[in-house]
PDB file of N, CA, C and O in Angstrom, chain B, residues numbered from 101:
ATOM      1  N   UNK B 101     252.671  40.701 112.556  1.00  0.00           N
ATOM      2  CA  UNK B 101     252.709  39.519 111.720  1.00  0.00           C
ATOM      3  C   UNK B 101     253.888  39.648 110.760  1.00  0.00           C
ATOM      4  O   UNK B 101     253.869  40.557 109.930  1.00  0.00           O
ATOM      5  N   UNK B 102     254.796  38.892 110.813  1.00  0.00           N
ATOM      6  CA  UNK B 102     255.924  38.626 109.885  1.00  0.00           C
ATOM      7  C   UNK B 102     255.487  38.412 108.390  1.00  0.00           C
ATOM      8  O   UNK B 102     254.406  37.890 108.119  1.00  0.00           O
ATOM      9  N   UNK B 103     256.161  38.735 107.662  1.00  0.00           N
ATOM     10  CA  UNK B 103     255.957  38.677 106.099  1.00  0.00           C
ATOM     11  C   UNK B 103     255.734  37.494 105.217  1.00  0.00           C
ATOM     12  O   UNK B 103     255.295  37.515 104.067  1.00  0.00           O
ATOM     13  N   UNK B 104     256.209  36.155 106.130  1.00  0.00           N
ATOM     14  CA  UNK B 104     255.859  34.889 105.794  1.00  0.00           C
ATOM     15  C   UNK B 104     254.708  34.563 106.268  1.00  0.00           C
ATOM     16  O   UNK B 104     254.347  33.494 105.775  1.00  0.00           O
ATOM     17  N   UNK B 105     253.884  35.034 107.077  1.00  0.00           N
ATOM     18  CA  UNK B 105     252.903  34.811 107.928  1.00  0.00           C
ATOM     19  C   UNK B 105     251.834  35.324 106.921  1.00  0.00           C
ATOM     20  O   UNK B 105     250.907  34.586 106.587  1.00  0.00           O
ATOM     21  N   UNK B 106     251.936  36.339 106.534  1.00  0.00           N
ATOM     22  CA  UNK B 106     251.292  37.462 105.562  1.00  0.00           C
ATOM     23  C   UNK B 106     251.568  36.668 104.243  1.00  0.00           C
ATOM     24  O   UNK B 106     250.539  36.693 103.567  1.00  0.00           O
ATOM     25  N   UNK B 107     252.338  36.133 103.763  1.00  0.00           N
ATOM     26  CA  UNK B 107     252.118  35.752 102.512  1.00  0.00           C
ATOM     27  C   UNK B 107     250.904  34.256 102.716  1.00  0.00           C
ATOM     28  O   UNK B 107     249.805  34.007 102.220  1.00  0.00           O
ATOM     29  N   UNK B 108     251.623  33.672 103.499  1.00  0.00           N
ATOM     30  CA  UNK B 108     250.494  32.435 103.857  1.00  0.00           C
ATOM     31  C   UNK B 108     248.893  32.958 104.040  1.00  0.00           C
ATOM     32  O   UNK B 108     247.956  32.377 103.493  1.00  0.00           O
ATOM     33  N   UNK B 109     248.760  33.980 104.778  1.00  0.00           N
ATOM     34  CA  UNK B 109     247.592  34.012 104.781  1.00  0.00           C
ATOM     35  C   UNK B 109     246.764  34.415 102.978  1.00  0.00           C
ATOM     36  O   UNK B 109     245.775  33.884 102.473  1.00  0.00           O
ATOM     37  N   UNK B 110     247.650  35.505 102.426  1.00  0.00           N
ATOM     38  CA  UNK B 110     247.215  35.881 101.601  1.00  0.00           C
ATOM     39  C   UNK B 110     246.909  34.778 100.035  1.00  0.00           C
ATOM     40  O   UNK B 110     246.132  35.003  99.108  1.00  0.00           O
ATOM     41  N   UNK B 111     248.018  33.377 100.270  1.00  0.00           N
ATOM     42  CA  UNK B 111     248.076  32.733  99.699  1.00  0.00           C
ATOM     43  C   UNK B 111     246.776  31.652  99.942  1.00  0.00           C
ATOM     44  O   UNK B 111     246.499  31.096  98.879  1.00  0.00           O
ATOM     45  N   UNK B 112     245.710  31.113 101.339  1.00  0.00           N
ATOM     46  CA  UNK B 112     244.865  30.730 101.577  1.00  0.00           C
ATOM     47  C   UNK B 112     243.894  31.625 101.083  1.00  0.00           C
ATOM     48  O   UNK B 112     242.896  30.967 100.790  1.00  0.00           O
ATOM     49  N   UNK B 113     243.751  32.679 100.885  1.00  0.00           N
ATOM     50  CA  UNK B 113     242.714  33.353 100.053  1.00  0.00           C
ATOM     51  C   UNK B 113     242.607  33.395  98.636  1.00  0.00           C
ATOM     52  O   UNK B 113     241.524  33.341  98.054  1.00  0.00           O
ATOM     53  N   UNK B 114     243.699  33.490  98.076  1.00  0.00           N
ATOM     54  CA  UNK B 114     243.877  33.075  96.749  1.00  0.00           C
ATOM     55  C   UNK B 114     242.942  32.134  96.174  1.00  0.00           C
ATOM     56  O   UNK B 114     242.904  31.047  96.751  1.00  0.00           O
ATOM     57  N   UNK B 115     242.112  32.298  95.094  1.00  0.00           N
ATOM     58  CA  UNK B 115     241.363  31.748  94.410  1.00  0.00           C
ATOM     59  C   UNK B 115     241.879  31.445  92.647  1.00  0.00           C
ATOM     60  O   UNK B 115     242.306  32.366  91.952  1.00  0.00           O
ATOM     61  N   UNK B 116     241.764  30.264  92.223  1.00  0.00           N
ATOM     62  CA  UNK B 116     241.194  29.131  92.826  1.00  0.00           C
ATOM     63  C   UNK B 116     242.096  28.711  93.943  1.00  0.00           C
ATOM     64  O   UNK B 116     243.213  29.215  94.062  1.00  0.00           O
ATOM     65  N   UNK B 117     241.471  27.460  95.069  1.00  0.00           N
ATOM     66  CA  UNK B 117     242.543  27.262  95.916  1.00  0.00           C
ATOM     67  C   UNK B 117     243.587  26.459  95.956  1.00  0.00           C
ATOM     68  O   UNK B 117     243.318  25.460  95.288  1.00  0.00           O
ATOM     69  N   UNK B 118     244.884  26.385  96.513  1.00  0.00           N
ATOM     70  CA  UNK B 118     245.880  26.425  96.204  1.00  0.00           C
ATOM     71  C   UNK B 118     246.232  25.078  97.232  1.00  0.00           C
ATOM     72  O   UNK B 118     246.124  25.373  98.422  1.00  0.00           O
ATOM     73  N   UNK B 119     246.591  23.805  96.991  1.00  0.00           N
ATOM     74  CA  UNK B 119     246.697  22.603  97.326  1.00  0.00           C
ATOM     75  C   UNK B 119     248.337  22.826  97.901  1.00  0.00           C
ATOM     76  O   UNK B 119     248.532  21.981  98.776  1.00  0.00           O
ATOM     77  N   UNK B 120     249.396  23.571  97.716  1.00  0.00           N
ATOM     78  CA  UNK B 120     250.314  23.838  97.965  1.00  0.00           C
ATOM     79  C   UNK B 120     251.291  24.061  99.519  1.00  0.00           C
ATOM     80  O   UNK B 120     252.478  23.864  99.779  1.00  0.00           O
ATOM     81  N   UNK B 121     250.088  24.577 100.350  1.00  0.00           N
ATOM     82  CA  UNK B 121     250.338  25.096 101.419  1.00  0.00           C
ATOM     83  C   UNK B 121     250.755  24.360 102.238  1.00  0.00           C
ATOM     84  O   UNK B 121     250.116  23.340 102.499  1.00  0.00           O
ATOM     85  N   UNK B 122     251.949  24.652 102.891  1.00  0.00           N
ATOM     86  CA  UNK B 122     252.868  23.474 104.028  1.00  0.00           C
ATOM     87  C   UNK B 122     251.394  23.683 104.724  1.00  0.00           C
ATOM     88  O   UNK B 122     250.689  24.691 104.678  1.00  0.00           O
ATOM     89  N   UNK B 123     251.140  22.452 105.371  1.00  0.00           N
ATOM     90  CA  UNK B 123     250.800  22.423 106.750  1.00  0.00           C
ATOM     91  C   UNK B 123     250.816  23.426 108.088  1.00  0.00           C
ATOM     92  O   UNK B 123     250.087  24.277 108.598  1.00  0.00           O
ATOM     93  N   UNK B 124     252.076  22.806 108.328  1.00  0.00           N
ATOM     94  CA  UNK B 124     252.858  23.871 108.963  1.00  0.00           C
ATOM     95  C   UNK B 124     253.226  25.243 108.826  1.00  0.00           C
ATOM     96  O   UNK B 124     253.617  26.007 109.707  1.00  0.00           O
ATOM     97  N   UNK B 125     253.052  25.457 107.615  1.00  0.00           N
ATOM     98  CA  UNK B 125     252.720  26.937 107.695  1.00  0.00           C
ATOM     99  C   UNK B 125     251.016  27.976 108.375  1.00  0.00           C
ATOM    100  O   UNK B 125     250.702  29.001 108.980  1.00  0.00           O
ATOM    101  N   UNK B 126     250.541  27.006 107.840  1.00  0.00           N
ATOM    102  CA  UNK B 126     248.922  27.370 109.026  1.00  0.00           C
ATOM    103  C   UNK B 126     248.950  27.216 109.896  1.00  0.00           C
ATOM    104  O   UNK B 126     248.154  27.932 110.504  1.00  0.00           O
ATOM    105  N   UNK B 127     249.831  26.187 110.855  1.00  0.00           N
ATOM    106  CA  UNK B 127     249.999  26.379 112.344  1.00  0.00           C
ATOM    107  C   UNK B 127     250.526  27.190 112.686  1.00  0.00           C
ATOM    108  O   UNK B 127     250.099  27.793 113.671  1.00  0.00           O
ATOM    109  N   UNK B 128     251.801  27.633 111.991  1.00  0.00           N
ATOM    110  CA  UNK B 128     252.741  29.054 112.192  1.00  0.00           C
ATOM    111  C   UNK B 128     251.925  30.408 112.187  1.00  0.00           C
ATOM    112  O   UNK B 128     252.191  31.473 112.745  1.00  0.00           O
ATOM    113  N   UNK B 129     250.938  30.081 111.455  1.00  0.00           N
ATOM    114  CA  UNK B 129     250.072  31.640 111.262  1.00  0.00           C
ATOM    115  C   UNK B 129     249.255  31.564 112.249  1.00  0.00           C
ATOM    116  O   UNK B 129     249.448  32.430 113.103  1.00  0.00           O
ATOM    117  N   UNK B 130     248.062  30.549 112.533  1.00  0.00           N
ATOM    118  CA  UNK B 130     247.436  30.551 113.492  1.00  0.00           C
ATOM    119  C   UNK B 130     247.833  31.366 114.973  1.00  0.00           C
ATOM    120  O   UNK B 130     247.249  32.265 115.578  1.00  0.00           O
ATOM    121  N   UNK B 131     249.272  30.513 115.290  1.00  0.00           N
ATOM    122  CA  UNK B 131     250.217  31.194 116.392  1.00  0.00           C
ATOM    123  C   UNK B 131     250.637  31.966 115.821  1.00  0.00           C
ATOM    124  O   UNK B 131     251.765  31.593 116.146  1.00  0.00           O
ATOM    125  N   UNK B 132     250.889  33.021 115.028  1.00  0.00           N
ATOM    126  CA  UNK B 132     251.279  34.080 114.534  1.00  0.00           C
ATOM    127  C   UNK B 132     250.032  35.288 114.572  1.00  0.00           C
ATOM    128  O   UNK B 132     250.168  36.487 114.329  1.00  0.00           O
ATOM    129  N   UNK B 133     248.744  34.529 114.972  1.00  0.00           N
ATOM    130  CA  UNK B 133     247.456  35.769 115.058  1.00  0.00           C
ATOM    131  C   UNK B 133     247.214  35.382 116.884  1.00  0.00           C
ATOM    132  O   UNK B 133     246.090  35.530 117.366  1.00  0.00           O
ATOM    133  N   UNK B 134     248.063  35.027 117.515  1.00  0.00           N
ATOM    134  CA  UNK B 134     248.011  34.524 119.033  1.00  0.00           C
ATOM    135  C   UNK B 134     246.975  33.733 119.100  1.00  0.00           C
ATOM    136  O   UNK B 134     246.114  34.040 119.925  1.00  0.00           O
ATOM    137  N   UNK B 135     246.745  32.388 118.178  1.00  0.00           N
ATOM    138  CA  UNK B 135     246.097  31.148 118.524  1.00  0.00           C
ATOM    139  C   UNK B 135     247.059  30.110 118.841  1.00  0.00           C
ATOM    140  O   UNK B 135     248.267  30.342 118.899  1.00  0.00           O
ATOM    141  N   UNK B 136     246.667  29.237 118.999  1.00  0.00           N
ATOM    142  CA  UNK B 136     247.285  28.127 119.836  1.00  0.00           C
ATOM    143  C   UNK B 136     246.809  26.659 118.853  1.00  0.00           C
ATOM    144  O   UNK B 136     245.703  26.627 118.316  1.00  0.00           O
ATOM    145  N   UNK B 137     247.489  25.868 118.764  1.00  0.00           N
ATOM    146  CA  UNK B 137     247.824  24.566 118.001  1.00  0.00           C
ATOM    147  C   UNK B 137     248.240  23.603 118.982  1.00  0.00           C
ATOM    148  O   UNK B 137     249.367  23.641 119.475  1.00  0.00           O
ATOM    149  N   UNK B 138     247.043  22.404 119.408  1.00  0.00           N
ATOM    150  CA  UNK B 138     246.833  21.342 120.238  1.00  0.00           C
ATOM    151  C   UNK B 138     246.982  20.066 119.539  1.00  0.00           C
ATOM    152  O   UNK B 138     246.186  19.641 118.701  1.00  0.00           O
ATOM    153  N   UNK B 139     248.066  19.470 119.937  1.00  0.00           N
ATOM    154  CA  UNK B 139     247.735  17.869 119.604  1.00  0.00           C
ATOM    155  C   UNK B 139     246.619  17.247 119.780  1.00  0.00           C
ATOM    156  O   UNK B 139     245.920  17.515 120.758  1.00  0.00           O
ATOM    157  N   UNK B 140     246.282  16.383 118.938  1.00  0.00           N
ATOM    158  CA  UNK B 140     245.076  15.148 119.662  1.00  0.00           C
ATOM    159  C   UNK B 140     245.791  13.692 119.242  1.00  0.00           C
ATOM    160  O   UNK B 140     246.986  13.637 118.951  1.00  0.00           O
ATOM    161  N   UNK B 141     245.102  12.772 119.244  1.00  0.00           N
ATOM    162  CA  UNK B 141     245.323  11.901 119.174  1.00  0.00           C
ATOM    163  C   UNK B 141     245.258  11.652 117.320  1.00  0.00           C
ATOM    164  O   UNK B 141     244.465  12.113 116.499  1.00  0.00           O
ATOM    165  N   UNK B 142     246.596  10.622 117.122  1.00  0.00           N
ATOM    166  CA  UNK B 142     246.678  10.340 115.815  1.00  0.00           C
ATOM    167  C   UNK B 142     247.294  11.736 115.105  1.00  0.00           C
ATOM    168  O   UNK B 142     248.223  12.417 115.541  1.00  0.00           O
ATOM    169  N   UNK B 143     246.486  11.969 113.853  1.00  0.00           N
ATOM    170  CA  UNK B 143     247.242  12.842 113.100  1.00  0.00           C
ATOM    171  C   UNK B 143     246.180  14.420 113.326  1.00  0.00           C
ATOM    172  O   UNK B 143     246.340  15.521 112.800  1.00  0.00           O
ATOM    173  N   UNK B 144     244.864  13.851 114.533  1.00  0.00           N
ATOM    174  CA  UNK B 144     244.232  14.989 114.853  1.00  0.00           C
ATOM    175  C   UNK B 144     245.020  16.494 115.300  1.00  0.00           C
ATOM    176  O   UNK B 144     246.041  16.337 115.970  1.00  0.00           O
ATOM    177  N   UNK B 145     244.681  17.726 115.027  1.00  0.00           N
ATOM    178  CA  UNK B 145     245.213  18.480 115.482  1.00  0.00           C
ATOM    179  C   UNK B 145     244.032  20.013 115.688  1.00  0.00           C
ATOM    180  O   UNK B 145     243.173  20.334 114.868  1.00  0.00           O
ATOM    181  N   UNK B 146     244.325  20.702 116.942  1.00  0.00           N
ATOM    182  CA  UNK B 146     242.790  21.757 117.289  1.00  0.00           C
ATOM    183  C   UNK B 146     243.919  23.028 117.088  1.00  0.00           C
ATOM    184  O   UNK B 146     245.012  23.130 117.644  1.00  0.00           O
ATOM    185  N   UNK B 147     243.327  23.906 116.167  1.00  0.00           N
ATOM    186  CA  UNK B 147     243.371  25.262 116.608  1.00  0.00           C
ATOM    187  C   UNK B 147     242.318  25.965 116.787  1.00  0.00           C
ATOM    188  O   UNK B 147     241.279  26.115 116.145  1.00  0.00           O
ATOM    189  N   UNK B 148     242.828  26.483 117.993  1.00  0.00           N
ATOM    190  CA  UNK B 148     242.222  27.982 118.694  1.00  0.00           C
ATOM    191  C   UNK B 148     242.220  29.122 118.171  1.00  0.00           C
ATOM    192  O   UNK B 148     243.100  29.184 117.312  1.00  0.00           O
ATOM    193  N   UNK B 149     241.743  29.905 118.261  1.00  0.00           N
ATOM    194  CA  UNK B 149     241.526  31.343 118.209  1.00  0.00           C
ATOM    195  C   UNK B 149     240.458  32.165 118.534  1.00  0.00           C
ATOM    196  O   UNK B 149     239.445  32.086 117.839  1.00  0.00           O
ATOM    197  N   UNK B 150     240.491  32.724 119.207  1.00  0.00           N
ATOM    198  CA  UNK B 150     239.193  33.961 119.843  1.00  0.00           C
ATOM    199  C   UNK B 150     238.009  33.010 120.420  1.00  0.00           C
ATOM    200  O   UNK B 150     236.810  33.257 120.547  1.00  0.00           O
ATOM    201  N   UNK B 151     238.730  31.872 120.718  1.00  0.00           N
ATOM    202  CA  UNK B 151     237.845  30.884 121.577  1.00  0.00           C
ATOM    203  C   UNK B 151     236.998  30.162 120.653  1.00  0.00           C
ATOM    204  O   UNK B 151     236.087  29.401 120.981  1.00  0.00           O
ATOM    205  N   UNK B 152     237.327  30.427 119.579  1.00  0.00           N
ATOM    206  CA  UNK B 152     237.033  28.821 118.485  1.00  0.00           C
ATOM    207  C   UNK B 152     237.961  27.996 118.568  1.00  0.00           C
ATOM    208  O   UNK B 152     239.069  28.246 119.042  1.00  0.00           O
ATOM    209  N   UNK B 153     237.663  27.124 118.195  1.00  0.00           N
ATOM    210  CA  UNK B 153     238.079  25.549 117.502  1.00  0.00           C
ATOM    211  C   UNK B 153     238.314  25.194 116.410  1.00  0.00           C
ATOM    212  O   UNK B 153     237.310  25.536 115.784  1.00  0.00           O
ATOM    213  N   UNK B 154     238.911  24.774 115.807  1.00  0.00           N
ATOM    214  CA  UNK B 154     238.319  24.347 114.191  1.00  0.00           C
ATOM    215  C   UNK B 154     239.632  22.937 114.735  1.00  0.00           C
ATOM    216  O   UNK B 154     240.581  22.942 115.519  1.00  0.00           O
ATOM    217  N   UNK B 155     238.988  21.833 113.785  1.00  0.00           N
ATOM    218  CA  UNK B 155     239.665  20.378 114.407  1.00  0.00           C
ATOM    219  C   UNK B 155     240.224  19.957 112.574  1.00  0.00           C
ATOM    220  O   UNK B 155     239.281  19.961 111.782  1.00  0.00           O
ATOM    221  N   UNK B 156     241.223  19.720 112.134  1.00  0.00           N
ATOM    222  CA  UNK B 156     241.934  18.700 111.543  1.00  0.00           C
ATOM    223  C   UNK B 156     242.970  18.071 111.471  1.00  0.00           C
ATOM    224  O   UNK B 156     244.048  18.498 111.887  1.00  0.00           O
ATOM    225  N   UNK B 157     242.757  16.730 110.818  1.00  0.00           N
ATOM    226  CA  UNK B 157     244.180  16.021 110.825  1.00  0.00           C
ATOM    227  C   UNK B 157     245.367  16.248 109.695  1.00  0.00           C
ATOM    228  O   UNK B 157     245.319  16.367 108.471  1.00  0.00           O
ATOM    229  N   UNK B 158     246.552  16.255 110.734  1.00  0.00           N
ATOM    230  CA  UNK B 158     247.988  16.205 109.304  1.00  0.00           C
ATOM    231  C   UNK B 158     247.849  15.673 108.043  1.00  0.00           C
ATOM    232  O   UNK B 158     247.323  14.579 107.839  1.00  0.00           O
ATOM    233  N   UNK B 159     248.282  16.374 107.206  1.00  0.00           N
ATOM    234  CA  UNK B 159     248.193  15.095 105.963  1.00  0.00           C
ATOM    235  C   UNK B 159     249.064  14.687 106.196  1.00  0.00           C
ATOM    236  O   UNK B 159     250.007  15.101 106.871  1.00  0.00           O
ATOM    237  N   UNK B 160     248.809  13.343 105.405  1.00  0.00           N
ATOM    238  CA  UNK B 160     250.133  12.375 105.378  1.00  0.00           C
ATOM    239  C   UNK B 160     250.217  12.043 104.491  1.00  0.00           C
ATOM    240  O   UNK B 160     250.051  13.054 103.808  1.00  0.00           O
ATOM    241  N   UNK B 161     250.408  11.106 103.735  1.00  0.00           N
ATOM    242  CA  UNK B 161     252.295  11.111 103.877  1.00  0.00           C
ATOM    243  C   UNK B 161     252.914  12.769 103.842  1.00  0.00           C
ATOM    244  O   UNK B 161     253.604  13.282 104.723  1.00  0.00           O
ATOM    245  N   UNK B 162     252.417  13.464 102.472  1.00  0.00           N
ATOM    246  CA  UNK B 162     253.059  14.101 102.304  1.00  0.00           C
ATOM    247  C   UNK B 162     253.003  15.756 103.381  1.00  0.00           C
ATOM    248  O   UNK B 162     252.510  15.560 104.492  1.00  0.00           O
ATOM    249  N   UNK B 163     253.315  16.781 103.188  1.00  0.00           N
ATOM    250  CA  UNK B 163     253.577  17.977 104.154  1.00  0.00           C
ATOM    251  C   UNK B 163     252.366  18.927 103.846  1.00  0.00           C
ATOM    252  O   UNK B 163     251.952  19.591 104.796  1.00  0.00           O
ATOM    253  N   UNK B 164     251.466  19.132 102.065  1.00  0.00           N
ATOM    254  CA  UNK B 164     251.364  19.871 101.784  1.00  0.00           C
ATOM    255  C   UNK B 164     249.498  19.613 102.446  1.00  0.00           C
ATOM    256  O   UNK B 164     248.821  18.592 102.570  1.00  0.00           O
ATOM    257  N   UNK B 165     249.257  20.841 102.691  1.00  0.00           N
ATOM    258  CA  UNK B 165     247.725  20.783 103.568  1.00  0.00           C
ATOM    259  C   UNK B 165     246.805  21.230 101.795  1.00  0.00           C
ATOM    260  O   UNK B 165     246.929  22.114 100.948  1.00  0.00           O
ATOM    261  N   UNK B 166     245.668  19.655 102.051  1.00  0.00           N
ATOM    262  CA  UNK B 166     244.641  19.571 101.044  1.00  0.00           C
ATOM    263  C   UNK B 166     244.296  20.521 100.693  1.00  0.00           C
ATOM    264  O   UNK B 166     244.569  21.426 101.482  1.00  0.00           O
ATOM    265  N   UNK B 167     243.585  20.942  99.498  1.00  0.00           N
ATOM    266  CA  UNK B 167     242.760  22.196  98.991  1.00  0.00           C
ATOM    267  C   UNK B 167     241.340  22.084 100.283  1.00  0.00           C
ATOM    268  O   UNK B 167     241.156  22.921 101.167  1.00  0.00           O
ATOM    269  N   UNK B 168     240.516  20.860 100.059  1.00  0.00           N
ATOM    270  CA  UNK B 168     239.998  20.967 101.280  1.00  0.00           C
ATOM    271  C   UNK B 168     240.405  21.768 102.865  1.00  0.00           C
ATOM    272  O   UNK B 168     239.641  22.594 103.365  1.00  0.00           O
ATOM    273  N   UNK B 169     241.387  21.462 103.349  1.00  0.00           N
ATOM    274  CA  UNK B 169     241.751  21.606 104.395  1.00  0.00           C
ATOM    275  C   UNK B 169     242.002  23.329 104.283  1.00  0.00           C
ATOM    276  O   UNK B 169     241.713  24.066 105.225  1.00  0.00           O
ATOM    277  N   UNK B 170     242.585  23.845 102.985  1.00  0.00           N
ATOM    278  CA  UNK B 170     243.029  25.624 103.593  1.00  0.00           C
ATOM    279  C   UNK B 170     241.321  25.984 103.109  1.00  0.00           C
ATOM    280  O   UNK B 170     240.653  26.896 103.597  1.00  0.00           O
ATOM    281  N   UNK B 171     240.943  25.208 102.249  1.00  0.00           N
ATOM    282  CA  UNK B 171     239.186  26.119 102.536  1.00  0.00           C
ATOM    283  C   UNK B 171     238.051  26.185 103.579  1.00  0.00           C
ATOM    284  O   UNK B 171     237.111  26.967 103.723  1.00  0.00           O
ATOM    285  N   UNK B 172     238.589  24.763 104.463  1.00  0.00           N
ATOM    286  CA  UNK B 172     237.933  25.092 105.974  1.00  0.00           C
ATOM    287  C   UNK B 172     238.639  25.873 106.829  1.00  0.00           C
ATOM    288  O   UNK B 172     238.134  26.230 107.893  1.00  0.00           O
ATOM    289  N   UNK B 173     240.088  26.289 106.411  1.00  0.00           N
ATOM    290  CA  UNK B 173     240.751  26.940 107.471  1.00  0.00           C
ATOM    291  C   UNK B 173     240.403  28.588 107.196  1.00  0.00           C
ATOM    292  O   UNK B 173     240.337  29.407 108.112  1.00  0.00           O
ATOM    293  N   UNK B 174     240.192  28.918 105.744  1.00  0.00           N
ATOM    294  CA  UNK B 174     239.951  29.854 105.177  1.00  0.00           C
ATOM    295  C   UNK B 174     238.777  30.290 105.773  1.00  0.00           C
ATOM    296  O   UNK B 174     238.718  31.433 106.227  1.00  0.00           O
ATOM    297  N   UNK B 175     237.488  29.247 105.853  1.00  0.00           N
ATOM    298  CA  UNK B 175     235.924  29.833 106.126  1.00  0.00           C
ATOM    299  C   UNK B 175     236.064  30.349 107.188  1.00  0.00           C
ATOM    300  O   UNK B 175     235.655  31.476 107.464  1.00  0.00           O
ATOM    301  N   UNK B 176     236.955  29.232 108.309  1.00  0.00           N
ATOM    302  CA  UNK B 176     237.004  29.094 109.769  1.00  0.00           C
ATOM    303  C   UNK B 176     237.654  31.067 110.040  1.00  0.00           C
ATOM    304  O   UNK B 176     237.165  31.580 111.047  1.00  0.00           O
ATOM    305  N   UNK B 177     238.540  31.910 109.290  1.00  0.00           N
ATOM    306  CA  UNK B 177     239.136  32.479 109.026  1.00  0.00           C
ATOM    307  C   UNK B 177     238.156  33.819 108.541  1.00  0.00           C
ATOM    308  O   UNK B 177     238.497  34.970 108.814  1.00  0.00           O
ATOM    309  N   UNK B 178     237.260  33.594 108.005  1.00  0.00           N
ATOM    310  CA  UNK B 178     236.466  34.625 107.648  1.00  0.00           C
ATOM    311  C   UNK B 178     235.389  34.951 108.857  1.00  0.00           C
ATOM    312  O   UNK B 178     234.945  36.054 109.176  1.00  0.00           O
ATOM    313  N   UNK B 179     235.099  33.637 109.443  1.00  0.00           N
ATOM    314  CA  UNK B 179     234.127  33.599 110.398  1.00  0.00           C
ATOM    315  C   UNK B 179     234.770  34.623 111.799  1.00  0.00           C
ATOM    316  O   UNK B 179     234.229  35.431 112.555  1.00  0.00           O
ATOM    317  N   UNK B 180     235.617  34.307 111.716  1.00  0.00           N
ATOM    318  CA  UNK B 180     236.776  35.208 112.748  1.00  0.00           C
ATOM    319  C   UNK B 180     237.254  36.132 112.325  1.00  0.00           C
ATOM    320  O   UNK B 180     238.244  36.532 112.937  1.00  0.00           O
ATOM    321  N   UNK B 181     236.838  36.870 111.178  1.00  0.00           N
ATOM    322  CA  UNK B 181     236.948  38.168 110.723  1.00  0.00           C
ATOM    323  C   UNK B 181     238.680  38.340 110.196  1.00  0.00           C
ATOM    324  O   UNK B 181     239.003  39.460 109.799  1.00  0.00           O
ATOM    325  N   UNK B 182     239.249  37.752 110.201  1.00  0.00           N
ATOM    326  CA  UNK B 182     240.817  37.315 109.496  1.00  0.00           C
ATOM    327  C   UNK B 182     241.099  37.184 108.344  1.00  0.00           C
ATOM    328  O   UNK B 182     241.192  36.104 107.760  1.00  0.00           O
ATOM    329  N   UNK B 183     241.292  38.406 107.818  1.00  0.00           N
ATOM    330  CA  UNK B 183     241.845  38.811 106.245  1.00  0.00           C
ATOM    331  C   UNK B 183     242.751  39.127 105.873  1.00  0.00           C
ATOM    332  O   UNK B 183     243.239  40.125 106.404  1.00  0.00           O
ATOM    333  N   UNK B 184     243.411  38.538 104.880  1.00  0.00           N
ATOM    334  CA  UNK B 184     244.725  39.569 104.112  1.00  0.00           C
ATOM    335  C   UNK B 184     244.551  41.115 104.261  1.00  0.00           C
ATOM    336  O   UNK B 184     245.384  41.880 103.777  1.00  0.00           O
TER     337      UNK B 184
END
């Protein structure tokens, strides 16, 4: 795992949580722990890992992924044993 990969993750653990996080930087990590990032339809988007799922959509307008969104990616993340 690259050092940007590692800060992202460590930065989704960070408490309180942190509204900041590109988007795209959780897809980069996801595929950075050898999961996979699926289009769906609209602004839907699936990542994989260890044969989970976890399903959300892009934010929009802007880039930065909701406080919501890194704390389901976070749980989704603990549940899969994936820690800083």
């Amino acid at each position: 795992m690259k050092a940007r990969h590692r800060k992202t993750l460590e930065a989704m653990f960070r408490k309180p949580t942190n509204g900041g996080i590109v988007f795209a930087e959780i897809e980069s990590l996801v595929i950075a722990l050898g999961g996979e990032v699926r289009e769906g339809s609209g602004s839907r988007v699936a990542f994989e890992l260890n044969d989970r799922r976890r399903y959300l959509h892009r934010p929009h307008p802007g880039k930065d992924a909701k406080k919501y969104q890194v704390e389901e990616v976070r749980e989704w993340f603990i549940e899969l044993e994936v820690k800083p």
